[in-house]
Biopython code that builds the backbone (N, CA, C, O; Angstrom):
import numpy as np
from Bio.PDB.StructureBuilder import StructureBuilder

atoms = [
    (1, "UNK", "N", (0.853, -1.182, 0.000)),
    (1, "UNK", "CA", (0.000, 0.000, 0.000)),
    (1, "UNK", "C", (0.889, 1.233, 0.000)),
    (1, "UNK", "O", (1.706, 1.344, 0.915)),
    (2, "UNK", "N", (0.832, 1.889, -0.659)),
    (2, "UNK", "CA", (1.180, 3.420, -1.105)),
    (2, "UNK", "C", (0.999, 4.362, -0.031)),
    (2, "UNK", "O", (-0.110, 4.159, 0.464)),
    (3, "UNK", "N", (1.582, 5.274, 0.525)),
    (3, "UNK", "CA", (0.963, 6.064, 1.765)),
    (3, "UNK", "C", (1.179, 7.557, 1.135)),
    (3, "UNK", "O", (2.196, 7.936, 0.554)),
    (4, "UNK", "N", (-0.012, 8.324, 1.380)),
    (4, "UNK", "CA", (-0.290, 9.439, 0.418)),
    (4, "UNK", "C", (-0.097, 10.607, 1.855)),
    (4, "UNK", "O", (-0.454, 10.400, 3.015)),
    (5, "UNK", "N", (0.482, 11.654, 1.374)),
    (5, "UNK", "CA", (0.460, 12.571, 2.595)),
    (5, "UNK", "C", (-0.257, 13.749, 1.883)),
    (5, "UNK", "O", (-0.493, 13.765, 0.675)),
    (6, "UNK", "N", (-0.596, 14.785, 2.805)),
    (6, "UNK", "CA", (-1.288, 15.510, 2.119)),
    (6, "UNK", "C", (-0.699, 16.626, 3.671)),
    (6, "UNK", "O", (-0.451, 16.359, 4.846)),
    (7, "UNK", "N", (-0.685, 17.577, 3.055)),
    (7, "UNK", "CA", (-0.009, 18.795, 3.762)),
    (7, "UNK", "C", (-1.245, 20.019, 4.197)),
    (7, "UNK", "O", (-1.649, 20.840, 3.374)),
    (8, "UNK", "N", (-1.729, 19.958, 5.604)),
    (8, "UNK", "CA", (-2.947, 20.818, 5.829)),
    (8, "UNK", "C", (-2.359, 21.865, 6.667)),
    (8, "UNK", "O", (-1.530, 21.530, 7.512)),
    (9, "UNK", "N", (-2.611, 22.796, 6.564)),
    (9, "UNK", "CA", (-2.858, 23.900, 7.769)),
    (9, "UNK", "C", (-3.027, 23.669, 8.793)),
    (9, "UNK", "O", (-4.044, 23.141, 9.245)),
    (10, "UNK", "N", (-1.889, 24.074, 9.507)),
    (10, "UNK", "CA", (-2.237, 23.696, 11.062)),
    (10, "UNK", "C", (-2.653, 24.670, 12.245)),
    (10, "UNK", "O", (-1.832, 25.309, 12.903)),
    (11, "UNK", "N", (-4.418, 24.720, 12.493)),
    (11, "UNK", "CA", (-5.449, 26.013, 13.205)),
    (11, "UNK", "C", (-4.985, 25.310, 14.471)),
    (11, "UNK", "O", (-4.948, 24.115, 14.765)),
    (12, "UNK", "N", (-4.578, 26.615, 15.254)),
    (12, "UNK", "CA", (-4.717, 26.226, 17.130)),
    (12, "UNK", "C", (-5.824, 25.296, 17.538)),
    (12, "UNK", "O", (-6.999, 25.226, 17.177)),
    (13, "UNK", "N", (-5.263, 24.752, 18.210)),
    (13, "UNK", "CA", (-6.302, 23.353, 18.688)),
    (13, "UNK", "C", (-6.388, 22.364, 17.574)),
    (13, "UNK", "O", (-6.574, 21.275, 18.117)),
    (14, "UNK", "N", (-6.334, 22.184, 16.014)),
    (14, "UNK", "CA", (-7.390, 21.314, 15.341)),
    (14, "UNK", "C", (-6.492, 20.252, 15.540)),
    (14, "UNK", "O", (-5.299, 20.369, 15.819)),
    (15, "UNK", "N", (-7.170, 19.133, 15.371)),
    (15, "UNK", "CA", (-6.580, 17.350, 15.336)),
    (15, "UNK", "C", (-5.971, 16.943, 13.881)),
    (15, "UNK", "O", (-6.447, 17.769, 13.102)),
    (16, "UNK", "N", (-5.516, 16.452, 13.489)),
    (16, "UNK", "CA", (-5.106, 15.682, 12.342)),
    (16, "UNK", "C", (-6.370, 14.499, 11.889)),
    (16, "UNK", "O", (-6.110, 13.326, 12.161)),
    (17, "UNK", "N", (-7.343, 14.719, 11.398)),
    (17, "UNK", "CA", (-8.223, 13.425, 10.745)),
    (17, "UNK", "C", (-7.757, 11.983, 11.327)),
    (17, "UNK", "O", (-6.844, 11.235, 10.976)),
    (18, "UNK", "N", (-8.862, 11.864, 12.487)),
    (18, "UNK", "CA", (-8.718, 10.404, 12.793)),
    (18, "UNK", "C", (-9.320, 9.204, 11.922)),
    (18, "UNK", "O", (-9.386, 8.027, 12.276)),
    (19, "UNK", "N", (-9.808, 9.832, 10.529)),
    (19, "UNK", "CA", (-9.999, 8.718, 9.570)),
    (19, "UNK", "C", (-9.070, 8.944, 8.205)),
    (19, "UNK", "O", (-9.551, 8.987, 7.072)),
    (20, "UNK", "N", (-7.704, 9.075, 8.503)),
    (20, "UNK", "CA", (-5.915, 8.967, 7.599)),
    (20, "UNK", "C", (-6.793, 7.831, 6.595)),
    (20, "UNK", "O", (-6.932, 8.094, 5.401)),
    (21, "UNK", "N", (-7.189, 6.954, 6.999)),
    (21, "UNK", "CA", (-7.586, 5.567, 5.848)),
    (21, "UNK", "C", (-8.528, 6.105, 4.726)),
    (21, "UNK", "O", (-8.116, 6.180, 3.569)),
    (22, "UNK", "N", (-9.892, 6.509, 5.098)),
    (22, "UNK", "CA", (-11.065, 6.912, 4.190)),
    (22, "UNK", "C", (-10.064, 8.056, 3.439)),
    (22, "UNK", "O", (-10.013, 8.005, 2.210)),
    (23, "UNK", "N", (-9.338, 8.996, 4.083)),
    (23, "UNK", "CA", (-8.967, 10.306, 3.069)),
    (23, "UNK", "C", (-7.815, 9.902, 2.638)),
    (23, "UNK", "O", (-7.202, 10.827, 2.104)),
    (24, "UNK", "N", (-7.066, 8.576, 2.642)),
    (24, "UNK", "CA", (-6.322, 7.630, 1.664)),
    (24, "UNK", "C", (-6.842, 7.619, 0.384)),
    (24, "UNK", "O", (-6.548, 8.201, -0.660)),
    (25, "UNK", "N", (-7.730, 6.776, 0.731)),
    (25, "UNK", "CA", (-8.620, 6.326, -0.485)),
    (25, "UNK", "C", (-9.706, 6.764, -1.371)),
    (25, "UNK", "O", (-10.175, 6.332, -2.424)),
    (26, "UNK", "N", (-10.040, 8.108, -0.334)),
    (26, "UNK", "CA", (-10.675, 8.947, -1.321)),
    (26, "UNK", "C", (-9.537, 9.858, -2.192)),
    (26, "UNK", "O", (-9.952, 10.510, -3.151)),
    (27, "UNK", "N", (-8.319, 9.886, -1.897)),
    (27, "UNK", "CA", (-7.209, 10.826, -2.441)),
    (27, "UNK", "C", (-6.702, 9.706, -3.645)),
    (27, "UNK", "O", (-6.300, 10.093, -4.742)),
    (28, "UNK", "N", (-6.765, 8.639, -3.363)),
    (28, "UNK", "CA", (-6.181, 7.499, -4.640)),
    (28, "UNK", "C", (-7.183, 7.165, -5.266)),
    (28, "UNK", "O", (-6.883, 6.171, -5.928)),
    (29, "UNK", "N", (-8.595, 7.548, -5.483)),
    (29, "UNK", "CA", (-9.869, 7.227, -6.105)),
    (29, "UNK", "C", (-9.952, 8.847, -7.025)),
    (29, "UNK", "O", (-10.200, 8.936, -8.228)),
    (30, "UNK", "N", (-9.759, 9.661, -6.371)),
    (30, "UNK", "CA", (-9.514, 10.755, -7.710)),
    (30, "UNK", "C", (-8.507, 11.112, -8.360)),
    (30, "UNK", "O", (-8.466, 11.868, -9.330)),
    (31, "UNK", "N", (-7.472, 10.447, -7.712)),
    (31, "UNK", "CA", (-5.980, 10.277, -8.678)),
    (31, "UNK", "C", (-6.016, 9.230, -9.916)),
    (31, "UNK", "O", (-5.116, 8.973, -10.716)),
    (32, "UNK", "N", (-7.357, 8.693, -9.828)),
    (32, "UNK", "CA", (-7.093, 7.430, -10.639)),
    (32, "UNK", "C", (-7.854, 8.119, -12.277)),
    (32, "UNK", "O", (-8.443, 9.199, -12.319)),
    (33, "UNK", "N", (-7.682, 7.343, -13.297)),
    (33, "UNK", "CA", (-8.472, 7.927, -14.481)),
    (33, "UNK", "C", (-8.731, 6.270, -15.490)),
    (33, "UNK", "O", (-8.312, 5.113, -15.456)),
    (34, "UNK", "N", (-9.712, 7.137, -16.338)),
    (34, "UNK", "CA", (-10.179, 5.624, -17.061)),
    (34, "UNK", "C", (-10.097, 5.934, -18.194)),
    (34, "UNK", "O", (-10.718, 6.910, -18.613)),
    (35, "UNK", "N", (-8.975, 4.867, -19.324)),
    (35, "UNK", "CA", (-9.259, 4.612, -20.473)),
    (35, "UNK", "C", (-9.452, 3.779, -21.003)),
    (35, "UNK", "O", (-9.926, 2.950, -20.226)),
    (36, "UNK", "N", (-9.334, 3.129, -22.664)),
    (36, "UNK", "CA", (-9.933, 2.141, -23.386)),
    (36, "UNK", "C", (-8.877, 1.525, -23.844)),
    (36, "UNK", "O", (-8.393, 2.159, -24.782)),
    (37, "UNK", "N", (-8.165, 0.330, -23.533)),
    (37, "UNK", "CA", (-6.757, -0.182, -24.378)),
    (37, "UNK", "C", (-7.599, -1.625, -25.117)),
    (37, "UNK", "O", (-7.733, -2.618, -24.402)),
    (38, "UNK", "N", (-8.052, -1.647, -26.340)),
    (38, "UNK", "CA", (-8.525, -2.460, -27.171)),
    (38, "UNK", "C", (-9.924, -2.943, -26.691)),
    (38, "UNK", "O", (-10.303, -4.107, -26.556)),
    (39, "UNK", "N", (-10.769, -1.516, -26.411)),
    (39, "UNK", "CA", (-12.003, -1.469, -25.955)),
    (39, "UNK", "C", (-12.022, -1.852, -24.832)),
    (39, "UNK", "O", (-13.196, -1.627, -24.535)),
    (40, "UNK", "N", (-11.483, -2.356, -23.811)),
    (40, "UNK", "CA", (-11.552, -2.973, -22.705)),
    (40, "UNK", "C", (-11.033, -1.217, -21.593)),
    (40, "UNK", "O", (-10.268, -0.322, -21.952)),
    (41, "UNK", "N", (-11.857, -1.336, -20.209)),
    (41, "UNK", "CA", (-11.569, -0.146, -19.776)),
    (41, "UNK", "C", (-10.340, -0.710, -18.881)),
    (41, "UNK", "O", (-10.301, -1.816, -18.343)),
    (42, "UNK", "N", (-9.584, 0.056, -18.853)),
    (42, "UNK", "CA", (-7.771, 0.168, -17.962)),
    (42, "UNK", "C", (-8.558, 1.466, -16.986)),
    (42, "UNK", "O", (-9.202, 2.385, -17.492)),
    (43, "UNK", "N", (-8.312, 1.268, -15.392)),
    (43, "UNK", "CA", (-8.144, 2.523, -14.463)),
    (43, "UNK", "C", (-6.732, 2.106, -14.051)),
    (43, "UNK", "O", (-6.185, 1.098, -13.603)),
    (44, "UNK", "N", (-6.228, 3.973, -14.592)),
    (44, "UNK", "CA", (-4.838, 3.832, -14.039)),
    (44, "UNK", "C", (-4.597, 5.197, -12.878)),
    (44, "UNK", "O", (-5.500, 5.949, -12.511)),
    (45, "UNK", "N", (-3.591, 5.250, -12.571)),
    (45, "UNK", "CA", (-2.914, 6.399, -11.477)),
    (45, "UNK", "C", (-3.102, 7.442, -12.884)),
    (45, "UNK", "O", (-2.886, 7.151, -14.061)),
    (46, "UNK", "N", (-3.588, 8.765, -12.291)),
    (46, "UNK", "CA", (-3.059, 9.662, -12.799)),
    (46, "UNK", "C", (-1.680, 10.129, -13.106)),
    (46, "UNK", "O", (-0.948, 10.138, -12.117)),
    (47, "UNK", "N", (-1.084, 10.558, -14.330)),
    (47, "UNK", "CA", (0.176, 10.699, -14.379)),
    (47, "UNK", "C", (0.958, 9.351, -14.868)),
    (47, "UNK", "O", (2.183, 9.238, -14.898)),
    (48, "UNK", "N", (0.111, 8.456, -15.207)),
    (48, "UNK", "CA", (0.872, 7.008, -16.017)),
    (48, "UNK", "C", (0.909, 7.269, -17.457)),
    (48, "UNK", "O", (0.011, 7.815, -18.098)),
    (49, "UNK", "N", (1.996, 6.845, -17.901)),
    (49, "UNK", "CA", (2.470, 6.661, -19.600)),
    (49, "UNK", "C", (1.321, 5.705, -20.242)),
    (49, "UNK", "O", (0.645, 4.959, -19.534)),
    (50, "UNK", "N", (1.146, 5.810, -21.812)),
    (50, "UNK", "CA", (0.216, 4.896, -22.057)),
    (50, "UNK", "C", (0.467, 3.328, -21.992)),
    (50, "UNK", "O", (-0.224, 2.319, -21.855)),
    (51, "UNK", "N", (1.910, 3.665, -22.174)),
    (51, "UNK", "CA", (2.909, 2.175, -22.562)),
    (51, "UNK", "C", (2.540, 1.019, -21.077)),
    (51, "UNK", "O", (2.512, -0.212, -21.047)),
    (52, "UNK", "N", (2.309, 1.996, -20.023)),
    (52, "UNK", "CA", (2.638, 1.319, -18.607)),
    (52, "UNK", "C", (0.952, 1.048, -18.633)),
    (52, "UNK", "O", (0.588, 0.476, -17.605)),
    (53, "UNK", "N", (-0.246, 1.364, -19.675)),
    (53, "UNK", "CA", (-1.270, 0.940, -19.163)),
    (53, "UNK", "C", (-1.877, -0.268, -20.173)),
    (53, "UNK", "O", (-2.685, -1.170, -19.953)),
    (54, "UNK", "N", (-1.051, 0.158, -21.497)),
    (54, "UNK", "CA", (-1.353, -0.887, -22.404)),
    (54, "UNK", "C", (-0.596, -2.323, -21.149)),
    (54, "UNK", "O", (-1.451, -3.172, -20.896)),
    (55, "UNK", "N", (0.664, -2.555, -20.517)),
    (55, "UNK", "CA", (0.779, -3.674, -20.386)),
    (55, "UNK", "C", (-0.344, -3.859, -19.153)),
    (55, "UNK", "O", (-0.849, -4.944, -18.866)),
    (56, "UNK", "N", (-0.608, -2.704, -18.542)),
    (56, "UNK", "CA", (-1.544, -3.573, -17.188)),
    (56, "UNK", "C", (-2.672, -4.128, -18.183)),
    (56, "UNK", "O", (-3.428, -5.018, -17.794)),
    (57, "UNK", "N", (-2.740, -3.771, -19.037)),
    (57, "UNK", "CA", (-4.443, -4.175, -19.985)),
    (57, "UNK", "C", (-4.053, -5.859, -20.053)),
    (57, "UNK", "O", (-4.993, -6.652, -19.993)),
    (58, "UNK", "N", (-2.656, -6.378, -20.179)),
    (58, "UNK", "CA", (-2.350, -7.686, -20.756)),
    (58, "UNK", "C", (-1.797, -7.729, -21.956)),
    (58, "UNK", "O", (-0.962, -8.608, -22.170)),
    (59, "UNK", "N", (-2.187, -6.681, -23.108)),
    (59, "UNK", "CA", (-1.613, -6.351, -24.543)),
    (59, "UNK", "C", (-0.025, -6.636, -24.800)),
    (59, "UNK", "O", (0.817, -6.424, -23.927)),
    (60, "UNK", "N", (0.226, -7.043, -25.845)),
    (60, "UNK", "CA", (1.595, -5.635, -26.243)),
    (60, "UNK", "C", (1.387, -4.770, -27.434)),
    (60, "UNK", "O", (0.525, -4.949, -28.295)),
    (61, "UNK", "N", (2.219, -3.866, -27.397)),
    (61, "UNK", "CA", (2.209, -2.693, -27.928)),
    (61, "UNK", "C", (1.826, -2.854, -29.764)),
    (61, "UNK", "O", (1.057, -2.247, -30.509)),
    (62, "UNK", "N", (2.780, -3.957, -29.958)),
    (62, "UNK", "CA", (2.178, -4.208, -31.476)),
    (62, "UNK", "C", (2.569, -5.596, -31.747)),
    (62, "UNK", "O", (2.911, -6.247, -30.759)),
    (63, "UNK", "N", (2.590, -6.305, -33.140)),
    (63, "UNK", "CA", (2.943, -7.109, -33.316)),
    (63, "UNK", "C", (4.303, -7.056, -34.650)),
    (63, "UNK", "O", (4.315, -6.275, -35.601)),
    (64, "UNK", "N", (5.122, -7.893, -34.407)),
    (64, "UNK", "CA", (6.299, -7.816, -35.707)),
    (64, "UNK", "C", (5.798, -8.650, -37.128)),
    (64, "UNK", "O", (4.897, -9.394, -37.513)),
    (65, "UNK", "N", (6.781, -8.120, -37.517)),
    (65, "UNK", "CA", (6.411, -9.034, -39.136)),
    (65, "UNK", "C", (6.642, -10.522, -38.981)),
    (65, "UNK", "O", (6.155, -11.463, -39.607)),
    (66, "UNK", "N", (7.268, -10.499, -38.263)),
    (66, "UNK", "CA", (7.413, -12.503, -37.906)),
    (66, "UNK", "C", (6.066, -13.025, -36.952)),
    (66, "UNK", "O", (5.854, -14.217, -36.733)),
    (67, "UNK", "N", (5.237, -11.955, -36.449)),
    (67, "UNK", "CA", (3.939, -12.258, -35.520)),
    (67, "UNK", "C", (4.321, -11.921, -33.953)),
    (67, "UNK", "O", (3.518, -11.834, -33.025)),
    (68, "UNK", "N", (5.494, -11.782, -33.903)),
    (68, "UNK", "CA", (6.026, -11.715, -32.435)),
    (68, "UNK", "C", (5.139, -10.508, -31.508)),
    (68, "UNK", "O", (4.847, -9.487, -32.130)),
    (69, "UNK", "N", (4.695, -10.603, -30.007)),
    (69, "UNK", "CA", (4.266, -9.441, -29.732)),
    (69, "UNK", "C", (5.553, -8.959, -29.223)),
    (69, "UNK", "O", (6.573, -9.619, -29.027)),
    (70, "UNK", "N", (5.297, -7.376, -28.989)),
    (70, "UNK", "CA", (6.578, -6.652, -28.902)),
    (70, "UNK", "C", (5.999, -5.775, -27.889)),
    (70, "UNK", "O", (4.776, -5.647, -27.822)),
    (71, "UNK", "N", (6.946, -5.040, -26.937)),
    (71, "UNK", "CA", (6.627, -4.340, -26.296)),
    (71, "UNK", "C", (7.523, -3.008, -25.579)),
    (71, "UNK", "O", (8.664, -3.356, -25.275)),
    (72, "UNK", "N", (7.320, -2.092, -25.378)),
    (72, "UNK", "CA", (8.280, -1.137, -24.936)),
    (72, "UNK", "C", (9.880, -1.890, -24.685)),
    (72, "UNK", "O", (9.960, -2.916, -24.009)),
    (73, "UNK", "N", (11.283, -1.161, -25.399)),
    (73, "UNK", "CA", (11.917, -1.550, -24.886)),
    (73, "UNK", "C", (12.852, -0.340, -23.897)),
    (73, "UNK", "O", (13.113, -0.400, -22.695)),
    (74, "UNK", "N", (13.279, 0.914, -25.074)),
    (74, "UNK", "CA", (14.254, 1.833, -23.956)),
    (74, "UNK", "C", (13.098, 2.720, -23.250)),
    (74, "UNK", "O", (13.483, 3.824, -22.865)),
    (75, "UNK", "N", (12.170, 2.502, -23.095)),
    (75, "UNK", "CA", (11.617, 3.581, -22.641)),
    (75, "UNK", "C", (11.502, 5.295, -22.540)),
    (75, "UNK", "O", (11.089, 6.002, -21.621)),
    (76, "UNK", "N", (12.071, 5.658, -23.941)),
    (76, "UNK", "CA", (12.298, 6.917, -23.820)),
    (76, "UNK", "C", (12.114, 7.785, -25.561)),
    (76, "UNK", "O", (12.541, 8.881, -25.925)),
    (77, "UNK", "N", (11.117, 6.489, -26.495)),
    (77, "UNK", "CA", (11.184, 6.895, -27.264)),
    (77, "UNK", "C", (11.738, 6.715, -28.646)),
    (77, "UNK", "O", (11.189, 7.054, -29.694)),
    (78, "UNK", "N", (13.099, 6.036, -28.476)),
    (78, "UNK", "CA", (13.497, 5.722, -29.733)),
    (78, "UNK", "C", (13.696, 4.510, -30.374)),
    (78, "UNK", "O", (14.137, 4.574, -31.522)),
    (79, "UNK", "N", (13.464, 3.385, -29.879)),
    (79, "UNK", "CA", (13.509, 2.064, -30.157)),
    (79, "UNK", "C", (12.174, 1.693, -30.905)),
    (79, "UNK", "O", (12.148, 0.554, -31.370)),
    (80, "UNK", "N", (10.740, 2.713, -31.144)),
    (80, "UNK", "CA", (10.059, 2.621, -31.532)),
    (80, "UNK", "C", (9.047, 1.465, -31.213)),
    (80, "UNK", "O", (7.930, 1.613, -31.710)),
    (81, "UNK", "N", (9.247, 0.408, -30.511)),
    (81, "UNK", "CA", (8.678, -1.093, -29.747)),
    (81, "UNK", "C", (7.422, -0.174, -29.911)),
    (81, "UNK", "O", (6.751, -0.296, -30.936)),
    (82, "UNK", "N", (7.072, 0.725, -28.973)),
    (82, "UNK", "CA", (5.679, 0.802, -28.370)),
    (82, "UNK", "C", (4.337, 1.769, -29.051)),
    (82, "UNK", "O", (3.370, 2.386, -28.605)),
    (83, "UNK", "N", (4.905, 1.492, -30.312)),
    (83, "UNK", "CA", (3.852, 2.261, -30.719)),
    (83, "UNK", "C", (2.372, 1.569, -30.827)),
    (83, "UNK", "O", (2.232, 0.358, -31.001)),
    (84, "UNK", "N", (1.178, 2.582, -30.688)),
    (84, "UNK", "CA", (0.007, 2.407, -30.563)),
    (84, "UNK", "C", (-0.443, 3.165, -31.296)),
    (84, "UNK", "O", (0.286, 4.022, -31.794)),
    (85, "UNK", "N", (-1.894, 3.089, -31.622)),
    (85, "UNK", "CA", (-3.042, 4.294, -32.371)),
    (85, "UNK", "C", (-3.865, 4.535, -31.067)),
    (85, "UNK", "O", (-4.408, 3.723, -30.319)),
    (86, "UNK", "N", (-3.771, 6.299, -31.008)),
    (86, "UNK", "CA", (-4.220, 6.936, -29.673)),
    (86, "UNK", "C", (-5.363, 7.512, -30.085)),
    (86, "UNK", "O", (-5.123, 8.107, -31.136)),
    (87, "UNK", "N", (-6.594, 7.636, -29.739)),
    (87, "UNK", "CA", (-7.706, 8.248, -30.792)),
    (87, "UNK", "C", (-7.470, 8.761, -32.149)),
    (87, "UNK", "O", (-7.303, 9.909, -32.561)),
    (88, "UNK", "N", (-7.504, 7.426, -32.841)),
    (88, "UNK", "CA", (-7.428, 7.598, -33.763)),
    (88, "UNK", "C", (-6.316, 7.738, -34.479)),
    (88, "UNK", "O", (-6.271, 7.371, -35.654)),
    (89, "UNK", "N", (-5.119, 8.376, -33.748)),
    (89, "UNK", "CA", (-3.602, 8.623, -34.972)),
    (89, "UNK", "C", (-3.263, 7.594, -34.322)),
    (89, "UNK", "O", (-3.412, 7.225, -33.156)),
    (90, "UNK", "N", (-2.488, 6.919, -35.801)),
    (90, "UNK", "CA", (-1.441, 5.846, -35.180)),
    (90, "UNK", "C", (0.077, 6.256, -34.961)),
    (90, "UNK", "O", (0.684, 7.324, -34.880)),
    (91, "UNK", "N", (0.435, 4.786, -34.898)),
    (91, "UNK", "CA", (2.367, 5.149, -34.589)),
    (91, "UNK", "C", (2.515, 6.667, -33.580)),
    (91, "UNK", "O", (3.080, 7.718, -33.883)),
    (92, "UNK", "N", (1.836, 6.330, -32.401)),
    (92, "UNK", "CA", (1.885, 7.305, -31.559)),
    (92, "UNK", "C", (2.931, 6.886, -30.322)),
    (92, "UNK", "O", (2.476, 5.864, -29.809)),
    (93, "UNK", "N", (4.120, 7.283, -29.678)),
    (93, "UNK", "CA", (5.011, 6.551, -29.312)),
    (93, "UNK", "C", (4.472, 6.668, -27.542)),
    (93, "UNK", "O", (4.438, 7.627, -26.771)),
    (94, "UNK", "N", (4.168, 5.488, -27.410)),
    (94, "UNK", "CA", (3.035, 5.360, -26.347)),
    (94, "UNK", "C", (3.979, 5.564, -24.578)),
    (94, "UNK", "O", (3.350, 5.803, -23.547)),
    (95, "UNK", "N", (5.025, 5.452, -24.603)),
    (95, "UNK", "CA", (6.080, 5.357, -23.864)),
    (95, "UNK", "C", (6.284, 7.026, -23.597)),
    (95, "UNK", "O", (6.782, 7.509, -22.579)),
    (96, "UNK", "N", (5.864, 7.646, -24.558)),
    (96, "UNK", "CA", (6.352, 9.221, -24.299)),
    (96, "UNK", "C", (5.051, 10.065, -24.085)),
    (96, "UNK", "O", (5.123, 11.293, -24.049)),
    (97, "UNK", "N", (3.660, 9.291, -23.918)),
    (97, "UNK", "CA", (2.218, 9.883, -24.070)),
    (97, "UNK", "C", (1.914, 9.708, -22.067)),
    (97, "UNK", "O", (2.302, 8.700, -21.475)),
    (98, "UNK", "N", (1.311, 10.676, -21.457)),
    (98, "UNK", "CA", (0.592, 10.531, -20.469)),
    (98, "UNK", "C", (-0.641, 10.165, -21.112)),
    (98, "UNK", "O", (-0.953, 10.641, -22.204)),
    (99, "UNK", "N", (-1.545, 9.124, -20.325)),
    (99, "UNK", "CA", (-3.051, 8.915, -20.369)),
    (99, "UNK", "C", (-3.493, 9.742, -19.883)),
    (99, "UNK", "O", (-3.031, 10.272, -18.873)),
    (100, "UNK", "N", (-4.872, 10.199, -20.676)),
    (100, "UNK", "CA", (-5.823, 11.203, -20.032)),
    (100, "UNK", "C", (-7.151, 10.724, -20.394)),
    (100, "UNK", "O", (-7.454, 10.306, -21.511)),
    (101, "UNK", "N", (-8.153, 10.833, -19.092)),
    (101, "UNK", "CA", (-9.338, 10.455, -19.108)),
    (101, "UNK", "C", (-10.255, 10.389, -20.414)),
    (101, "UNK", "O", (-10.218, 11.370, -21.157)),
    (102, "UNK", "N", (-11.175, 9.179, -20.797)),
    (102, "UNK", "CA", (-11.570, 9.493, -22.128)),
    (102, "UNK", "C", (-11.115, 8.546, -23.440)),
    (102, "UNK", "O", (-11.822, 8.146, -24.364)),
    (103, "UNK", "N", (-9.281, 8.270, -23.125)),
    (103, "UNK", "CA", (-8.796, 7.868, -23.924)),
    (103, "UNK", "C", (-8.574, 6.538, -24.974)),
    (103, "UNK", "O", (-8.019, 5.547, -24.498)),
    (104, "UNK", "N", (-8.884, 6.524, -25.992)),
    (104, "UNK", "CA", (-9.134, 4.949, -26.728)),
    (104, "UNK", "C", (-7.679, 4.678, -27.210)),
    (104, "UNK", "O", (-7.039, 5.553, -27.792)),
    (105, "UNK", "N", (-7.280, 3.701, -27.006)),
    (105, "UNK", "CA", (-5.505, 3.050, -27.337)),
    (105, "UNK", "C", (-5.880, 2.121, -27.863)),
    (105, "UNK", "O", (-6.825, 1.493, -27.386)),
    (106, "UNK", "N", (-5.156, 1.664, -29.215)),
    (106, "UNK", "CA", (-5.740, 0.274, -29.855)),
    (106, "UNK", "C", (-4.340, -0.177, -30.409)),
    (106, "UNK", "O", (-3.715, 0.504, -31.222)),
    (107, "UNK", "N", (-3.942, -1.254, -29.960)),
    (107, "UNK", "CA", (-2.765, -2.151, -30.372)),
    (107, "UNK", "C", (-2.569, -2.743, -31.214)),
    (107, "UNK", "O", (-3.519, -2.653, -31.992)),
    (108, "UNK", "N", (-1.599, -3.551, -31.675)),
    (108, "UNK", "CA", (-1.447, -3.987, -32.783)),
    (108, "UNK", "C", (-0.483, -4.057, -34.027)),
    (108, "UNK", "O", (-0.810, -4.696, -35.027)),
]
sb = StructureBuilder()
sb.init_structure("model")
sb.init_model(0)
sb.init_chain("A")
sb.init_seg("    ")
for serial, (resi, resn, name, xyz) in enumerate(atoms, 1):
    if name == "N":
        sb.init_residue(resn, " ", resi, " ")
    sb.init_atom(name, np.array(xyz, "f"), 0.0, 1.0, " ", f" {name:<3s}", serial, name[0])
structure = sb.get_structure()
């Protein structure tokens, strides 16, 4: 489990929230966002690459001319592995894309 801090103002007298758990999880429930990786919905952390949600989906990124699946390799863009079609444009280099709510990713 992840431990989320959150930085409040501190008023004479007030307590620190004796429910830290519920305002956990309400703080990691709106950090989270939902997209589409081969129609199927992925909820990821806000602030995740597409590359890191295509693999939670199970996917890889595309397939080779020999059939092989392939998948991110340097992570930064130039090895080309991870390309996807992101609404609609393809060969979008999925490794260098943040997900944003909304979003359809289709592999292949």
């Amino acid at each position: 489990m992840y431990a989320i801090f959150r930085l409040e103002p501190w008023v004479s007298g007030a307590l620190p929230s004796l429910h830290a758990e519920a305002d956990e999880e309400k703080l990691l429930s709106e950090s989270r966002i939902s997209i589409t990786v081969n129609d199927r919905p992925v909820q990821v952390a806000n602030g995740t690459n597409v590359a890191v949600a295509v693999l939670m989906s199970g996917d890889s990124c595309r397939v080779s001319v020999e059939g092989e699946a392939r998948a991110p390799l340097c992570g930064m863009g130039i090895c080309m592995e991870c390309r996807v079609t992101i609404d609609g444009v393809s060969q979008q280099r999925s490794c260098q894309l943040l997900c944003a709510p909304g979003m359809h990713v289709v592999t292949g």
